[in-house]
Each structure stands twice: as C-alpha cells, then as structure tokens.
C-alpha positions as CSV (number, residue, x, y, z in Angstrom):
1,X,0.0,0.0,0.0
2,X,1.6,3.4,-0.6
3,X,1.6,6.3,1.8
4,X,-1.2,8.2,-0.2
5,X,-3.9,5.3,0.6
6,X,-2.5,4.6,4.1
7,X,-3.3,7.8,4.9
8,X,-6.4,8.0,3.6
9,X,-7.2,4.5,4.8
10,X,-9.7,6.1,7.5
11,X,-8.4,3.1,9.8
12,X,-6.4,4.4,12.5
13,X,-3.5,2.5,13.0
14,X,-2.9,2.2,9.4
15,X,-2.9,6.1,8.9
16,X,-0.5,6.3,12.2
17,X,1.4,3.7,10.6
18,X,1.5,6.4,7.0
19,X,2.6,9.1,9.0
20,X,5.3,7.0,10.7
21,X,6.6,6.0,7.2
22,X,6.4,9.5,5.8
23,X,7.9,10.7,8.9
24,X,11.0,8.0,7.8
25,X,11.4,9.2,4.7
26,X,11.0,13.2,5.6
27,X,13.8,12.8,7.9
28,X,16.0,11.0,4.6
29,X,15.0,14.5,3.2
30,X,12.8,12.8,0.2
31,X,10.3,15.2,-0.8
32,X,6.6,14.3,0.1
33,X,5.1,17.7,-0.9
34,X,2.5,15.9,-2.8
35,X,0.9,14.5,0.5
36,X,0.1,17.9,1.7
37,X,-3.3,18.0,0.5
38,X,-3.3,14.3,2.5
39,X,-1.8,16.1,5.4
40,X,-4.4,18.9,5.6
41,X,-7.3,16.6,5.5
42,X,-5.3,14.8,8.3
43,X,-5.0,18.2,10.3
44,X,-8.8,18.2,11.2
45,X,-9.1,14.5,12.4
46,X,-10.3,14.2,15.6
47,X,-7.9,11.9,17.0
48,X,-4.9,14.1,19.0
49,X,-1.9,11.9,17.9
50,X,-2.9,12.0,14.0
51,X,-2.7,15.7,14.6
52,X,0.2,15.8,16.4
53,X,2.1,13.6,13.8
54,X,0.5,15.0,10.6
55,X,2.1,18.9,12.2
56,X,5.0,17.3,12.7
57,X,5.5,16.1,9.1
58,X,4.7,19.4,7.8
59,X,7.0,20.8,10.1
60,X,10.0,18.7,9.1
61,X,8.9,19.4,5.4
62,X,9.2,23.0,6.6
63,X,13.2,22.1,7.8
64,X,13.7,20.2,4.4
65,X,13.3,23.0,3.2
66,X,10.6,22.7,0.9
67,X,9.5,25.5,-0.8
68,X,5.9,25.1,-0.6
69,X,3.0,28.1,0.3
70,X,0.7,24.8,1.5
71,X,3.5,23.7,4.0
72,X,2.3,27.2,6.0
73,X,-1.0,26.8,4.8
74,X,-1.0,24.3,6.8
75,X,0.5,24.8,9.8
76,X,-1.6,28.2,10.4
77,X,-5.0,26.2,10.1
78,X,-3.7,24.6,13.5
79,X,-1.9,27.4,15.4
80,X,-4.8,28.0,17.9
81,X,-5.0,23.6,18.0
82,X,-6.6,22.6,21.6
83,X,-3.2,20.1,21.9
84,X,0.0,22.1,23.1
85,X,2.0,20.0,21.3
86,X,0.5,20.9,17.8
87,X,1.0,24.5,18.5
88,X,4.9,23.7,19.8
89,X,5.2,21.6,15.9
90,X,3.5,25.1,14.2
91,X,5.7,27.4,15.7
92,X,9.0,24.6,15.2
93,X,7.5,24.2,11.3
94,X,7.0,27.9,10.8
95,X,10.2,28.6,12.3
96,X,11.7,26.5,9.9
97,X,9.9,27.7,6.9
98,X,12.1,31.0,7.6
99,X,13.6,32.3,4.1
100,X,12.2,29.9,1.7
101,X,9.0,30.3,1.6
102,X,7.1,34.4,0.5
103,X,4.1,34.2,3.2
104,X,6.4,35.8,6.2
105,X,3.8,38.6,7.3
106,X,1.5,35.9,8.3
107,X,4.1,33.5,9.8
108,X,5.3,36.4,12.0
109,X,1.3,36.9,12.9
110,X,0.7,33.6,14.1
111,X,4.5,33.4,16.1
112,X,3.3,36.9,18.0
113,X,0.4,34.8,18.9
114,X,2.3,31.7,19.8
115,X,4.3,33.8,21.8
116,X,1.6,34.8,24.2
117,X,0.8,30.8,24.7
118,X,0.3,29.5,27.9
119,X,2.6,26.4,27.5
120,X,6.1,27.1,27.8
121,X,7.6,25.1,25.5
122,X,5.1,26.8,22.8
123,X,6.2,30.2,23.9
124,X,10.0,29.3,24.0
125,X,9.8,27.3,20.3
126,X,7.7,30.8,19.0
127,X,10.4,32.7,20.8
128,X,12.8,30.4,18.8
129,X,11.3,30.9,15.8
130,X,10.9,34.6,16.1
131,X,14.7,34.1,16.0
132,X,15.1,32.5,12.9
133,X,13.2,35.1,11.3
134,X,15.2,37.8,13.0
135,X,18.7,36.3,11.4
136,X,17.5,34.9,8.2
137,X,15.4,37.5,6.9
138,X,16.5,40.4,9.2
139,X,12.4,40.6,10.2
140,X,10.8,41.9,13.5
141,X,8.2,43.6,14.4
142,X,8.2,46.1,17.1
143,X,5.5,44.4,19.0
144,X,7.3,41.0,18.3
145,X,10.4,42.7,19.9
146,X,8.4,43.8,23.1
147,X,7.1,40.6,23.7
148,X,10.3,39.1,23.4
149,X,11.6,41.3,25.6
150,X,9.0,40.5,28.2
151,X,9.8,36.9,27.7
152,X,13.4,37.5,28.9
153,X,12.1,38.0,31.9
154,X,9.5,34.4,31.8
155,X,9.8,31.7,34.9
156,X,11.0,29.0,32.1
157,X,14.6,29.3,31.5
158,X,13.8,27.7,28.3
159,X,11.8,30.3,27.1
160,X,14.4,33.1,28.6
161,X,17.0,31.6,26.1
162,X,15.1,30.9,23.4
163,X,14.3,34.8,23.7
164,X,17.4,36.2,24.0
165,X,18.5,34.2,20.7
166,X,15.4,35.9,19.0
167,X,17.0,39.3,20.5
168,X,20.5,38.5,19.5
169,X,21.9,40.9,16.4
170,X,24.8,37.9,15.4
C-alpha cells in the first residue's frame, strides 16, 4: 500500500502507521510535498496523535526545506489547536519555513500569537522561531520585539534563552 492510501485508509492505525513512514522518509530528506493535501485533510481528524504527527511532518517538510505556500497553509490552520503539542510543531514548522517560503507577514502573525501561549515550550519554540526570522530574513516587528523582551524575563529558563537568541543581532 503506498503512503497516499494509508493515509487516507480512515483506519487508525494504518494512517498512524502512513505518518510514521512518511515521517521515515522526511527525515531521509525525500520530498513528500505531494501529501500535503493528504496532510491537511489529516489536520482536522479528531484523533490528538494524527494531529500531532500530521504537524509534525509538515514541520520537518518546513526544515527540508521545501519550498511550498501549503506547508504554512497548513501549519496556520492549527496554530490556535486545543493540543499544546500541535501549537509547539506550528511554531517549530514555521520557524523552519524562515527564508524559503514568500508568506512571512503571516508566519510572524501567528509566532506573536504563539508567543503569548500559555505552555512554555510553545512560547520558548515561538520565541525560537521569532529568532530565525530575525537572522535569516533580518524581520521583526516592534511588538514581536516587546514581547520578546517580556519573555526575557518568563519563569522557564527555556523560554528566557530561546528569547534572547530571537534578540540577539549575530
């Protein structure tokens, strides 16, 4: 069976077991841009883990660099997800998505927003990613700036350094 119908399958251990194997191959760097439309179907599933995986995978897509709108297309449609662990893969996939993809107005939207999450390892990977926006495209906003400065100052020391990388001119 190929990835496509595992996916699709509507059986949920055969679709974990898709994501799995795409998750495999994304991190051999094949390109599986061709699932996305797979993936976004996937995104509104009602089972936690299929959304956590399928964010996941369009995340790493995001660090393989793919150059694809839908990869962010994506990952927006679950920035405000119930599951703190599909907001942590957003801000990671968007993060990654920094410089190689033209939709970077409404990346930095939804990171301002993740940075205001109540989960500290959303707001530290948002802070992160603010970061890699910062020194790859030499973009931040003023109120992305104050909020990052507020966040040097956060309980999590995780989020404190993840911050001050996002501040950092180098």
């Amino acid at each position: 069976m190929s990835i496509r119908n595992d996916l699709l399958s509507g059986d949920i251990s055969v679709v974990m077991d898709g994501l799995d194997n795409l998750d495999a191959r994304l991190r051999k760097k094949e390109d599986h841009s061709d699932l996305l439309d797979v993936l976004l179907v996937l995104s509104g599933s009602h089972d936690p883990e299929i959304v956590q995986k399928t964010s996941w995978c369009a995340g790493k897509m995001g660090q393989n660099k793919v150059n694809n709108k839908h990869i962010i297309s994506l990952l927006i449609t679950l920035a405000d997800h119930d599951d703190e662990q599909v907001r942590e893969n957003v801000a990671w996939g968007i993060g990654e998505t920094a410089g190689t993809v033209e939709m970077s107005d409404i990346s930095i939207a939804v990171i301002s927003s993740l940075l205001d999450d109540d989960d500290r390892d959303v707001r530290g990977m948002a802070a992160w990613a603010a970061g890699r926006f910062h020194h790859k495209c030499g973009h931040m906003t003023n109120e992305i700036k104050k909020k990052l400065e507020t966040l040097s100052d956060d309980p999590s020391e995780y989020v404190r350094s993840a911050a001050k990388f996002a501040l950092d001119d180098e």
